[in-house]
C-alpha positions as CSV (number, residue, x, y, z in Angstrom):
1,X,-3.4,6.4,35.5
2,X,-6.7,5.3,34.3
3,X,-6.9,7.3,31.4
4,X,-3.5,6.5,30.1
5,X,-2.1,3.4,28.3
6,X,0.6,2.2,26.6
7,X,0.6,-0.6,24.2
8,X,3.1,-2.2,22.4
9,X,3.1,-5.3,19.8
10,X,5.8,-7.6,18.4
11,X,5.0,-10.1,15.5
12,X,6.5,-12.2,12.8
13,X,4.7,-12.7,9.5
14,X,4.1,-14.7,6.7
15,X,2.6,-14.4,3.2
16,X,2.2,-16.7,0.0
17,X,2.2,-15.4,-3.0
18,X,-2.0,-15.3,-4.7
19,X,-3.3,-17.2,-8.0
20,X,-3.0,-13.8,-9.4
21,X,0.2,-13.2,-8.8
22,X,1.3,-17.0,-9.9
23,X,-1.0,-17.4,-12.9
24,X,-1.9,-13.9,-14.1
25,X,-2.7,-14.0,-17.7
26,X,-4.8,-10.9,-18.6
27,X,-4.6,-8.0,-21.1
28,X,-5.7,-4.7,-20.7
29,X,-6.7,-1.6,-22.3
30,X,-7.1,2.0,-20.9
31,X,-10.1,3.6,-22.7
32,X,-9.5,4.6,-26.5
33,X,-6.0,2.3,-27.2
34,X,-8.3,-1.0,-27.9
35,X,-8.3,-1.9,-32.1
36,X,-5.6,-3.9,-33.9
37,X,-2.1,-2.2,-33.5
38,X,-2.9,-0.2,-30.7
39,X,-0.7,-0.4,-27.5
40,X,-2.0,-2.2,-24.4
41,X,-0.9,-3.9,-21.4
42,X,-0.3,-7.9,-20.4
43,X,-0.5,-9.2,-16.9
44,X,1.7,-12.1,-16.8
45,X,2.1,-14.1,-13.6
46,X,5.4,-15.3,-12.2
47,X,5.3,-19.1,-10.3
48,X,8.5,-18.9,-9.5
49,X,7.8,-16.4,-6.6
50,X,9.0,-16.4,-3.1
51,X,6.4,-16.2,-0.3
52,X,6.9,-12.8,1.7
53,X,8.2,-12.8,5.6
54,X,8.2,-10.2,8.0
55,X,8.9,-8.6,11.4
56,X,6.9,-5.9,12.9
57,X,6.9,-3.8,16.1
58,X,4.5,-0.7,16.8
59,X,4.3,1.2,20.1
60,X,1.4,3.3,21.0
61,X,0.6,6.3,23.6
62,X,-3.5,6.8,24.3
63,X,-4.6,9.3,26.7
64,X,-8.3,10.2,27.4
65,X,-9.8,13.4,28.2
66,X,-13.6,13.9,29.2
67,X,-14.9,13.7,25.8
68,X,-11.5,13.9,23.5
69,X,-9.1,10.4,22.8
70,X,-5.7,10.8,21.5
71,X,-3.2,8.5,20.5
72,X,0.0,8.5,18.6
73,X,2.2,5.4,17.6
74,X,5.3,4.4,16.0
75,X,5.2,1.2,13.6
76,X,8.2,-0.4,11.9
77,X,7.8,-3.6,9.6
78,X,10.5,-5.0,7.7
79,X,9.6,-7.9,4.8
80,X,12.0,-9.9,2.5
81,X,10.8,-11.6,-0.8
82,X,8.8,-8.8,-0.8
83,X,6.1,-9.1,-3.8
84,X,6.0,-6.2,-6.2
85,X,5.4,-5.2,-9.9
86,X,6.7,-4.3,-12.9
87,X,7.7,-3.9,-16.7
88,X,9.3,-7.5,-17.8
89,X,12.4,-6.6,-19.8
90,X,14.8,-8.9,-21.8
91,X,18.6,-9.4,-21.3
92,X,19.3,-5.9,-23.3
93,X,17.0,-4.0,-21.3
94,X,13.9,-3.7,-23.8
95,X,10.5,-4.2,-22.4
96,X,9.0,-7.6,-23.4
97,X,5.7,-7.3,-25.8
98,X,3.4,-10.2,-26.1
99,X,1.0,-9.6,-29.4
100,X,-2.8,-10.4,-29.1
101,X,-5.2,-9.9,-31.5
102,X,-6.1,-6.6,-30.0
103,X,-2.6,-5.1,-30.5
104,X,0.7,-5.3,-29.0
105,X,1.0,-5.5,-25.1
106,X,4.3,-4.2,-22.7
107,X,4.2,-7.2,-20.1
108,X,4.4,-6.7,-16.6
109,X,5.0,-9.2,-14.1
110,X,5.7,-9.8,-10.3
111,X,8.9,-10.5,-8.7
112,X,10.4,-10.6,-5.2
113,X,12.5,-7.8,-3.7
114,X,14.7,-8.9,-1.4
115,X,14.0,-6.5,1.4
116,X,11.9,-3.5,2.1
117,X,11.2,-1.4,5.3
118,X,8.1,0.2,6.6
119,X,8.0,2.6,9.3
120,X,6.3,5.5,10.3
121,X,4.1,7.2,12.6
122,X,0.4,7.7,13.4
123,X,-1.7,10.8,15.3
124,X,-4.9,9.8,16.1
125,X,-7.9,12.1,17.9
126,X,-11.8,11.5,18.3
127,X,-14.1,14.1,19.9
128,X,-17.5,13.5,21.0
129,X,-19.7,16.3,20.4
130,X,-22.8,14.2,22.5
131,X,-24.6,10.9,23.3
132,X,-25.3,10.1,19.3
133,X,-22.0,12.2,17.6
134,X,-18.6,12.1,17.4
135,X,-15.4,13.3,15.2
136,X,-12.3,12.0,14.2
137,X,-8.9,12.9,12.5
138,X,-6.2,11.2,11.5
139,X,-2.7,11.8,9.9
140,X,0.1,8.9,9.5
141,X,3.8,9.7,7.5
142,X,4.5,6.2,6.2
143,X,8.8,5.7,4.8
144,X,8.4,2.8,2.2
145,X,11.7,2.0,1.0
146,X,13.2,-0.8,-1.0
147,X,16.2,-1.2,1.5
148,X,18.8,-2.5,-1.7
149,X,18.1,0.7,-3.6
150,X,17.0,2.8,-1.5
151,X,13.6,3.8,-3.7
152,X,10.1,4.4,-2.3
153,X,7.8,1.7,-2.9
154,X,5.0,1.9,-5.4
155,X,1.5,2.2,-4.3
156,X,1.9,4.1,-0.8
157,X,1.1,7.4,-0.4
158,X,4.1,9.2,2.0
159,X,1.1,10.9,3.4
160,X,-2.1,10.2,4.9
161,X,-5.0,12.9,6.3
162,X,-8.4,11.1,7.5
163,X,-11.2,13.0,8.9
164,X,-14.5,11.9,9.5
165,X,-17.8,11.6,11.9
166,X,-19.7,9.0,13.9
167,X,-23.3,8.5,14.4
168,X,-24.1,5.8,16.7
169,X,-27.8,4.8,17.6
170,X,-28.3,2.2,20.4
171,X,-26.3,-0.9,18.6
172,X,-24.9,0.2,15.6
173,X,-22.6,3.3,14.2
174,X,-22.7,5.0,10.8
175,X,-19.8,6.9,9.7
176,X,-18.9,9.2,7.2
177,X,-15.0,9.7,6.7
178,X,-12.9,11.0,3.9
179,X,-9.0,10.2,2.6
180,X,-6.7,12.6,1.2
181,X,-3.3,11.1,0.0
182,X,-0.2,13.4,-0.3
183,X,2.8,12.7,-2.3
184,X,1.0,9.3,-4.1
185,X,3.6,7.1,-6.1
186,X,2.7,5.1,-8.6
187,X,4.3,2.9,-11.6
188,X,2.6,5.6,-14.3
189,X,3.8,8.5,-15.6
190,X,6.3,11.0,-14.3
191,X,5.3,10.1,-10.7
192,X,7.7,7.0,-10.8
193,X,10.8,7.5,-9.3
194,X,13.4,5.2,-9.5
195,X,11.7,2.6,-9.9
196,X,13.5,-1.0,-10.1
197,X,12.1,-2.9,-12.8
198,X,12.7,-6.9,-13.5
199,X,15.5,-8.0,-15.7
């Protein structure tokens, strides 16, 4: 009917490598660790990088109401050579230093994994209150996974709630919205899990 769609969307992909990830060459220091012997952190760059491919499908159900929008979809990506980062480590395992003036660094780097899978899904709904304001929520559950090892990916939340409103005024909108991310994991700390790091 009018007021319900289906949508659906099949792609390939393709992405270099950056300058960044090629040519890094940068140290860092959280606040307090900077002074001579003091332990920091060196951004090295890798050209020998792969550029990342990838397939992706989503499939979506909208369905209007009088004044509320719903939609929910499924999205699955896969990439290979997918870019990612880490601790550099030598042939016995230890992590590679690299001295500065300022102290001595741990190195990370970038490197290619050689496949990873996305998939998850998204609920969507906005209500409009009147003429000038609306609301909307959102949730997605995202599975990142290094499809070798079977770890989560770095960087991704497993959970995302959105919420936020809409003011719109003739031709132009100002919103408001806010993110909360559940079950973050990072490369710091105890939140790594299993984390494959470069030999």
């Amino acid at each position: 009917d009018d007021r319900t769609r289906v949508k659906a969307n099949v792609g390939r992909g393709y992405s270099a490598p950056g300058i960044t990830e090629l040519y890094h060459a940068w140290e860092m220091y959280t606040e307090g660790t900077t002074g001579v012997g003091k332990h920091g952190w060196w951004w090295q760059g890798n050209p020998d990088l792969m550029a990342e491919t990838s397939t992706n499908f989503d499939i979506s159900l909208e369905k209007d109401y009088r004044k509320t929008s719903l939609k929910a979809t499924y999205f699955w990506n896969r990439i290979k050579n997918y870019i990612d980062y880490g601790f550099l480590r030598d042939a016995a395992g230890n992590i590679v230093t690299h001295t500065t003036s300022s102290g001595v660094n741990d190195v990370y780097t970038y490197f290619n994994l050689g496949s990873v899978q996305l998939q998850g899904v998204e609920l969507s709904v906005n209500q409009k209150m009147n003429d000038r304001w609306s609301a909307f929520a959102n949730y997605m559950y995202l599975d990142s996974k290094d499809r070798e090892t079977g770890h989560r990916l770095n960087d991704r939340a497993q959970q995302t709630v959105s919420a936020g409103i809409t003011y719109n005024h003739k031709d132009w909108d100002v919103s408001l919205w806010g993110n909360a991310y559940i079950h973050y994991l990072d490369l710091v700390g105890t939140r790594q899990i299993g984390k494959p790091e470069m030999k």
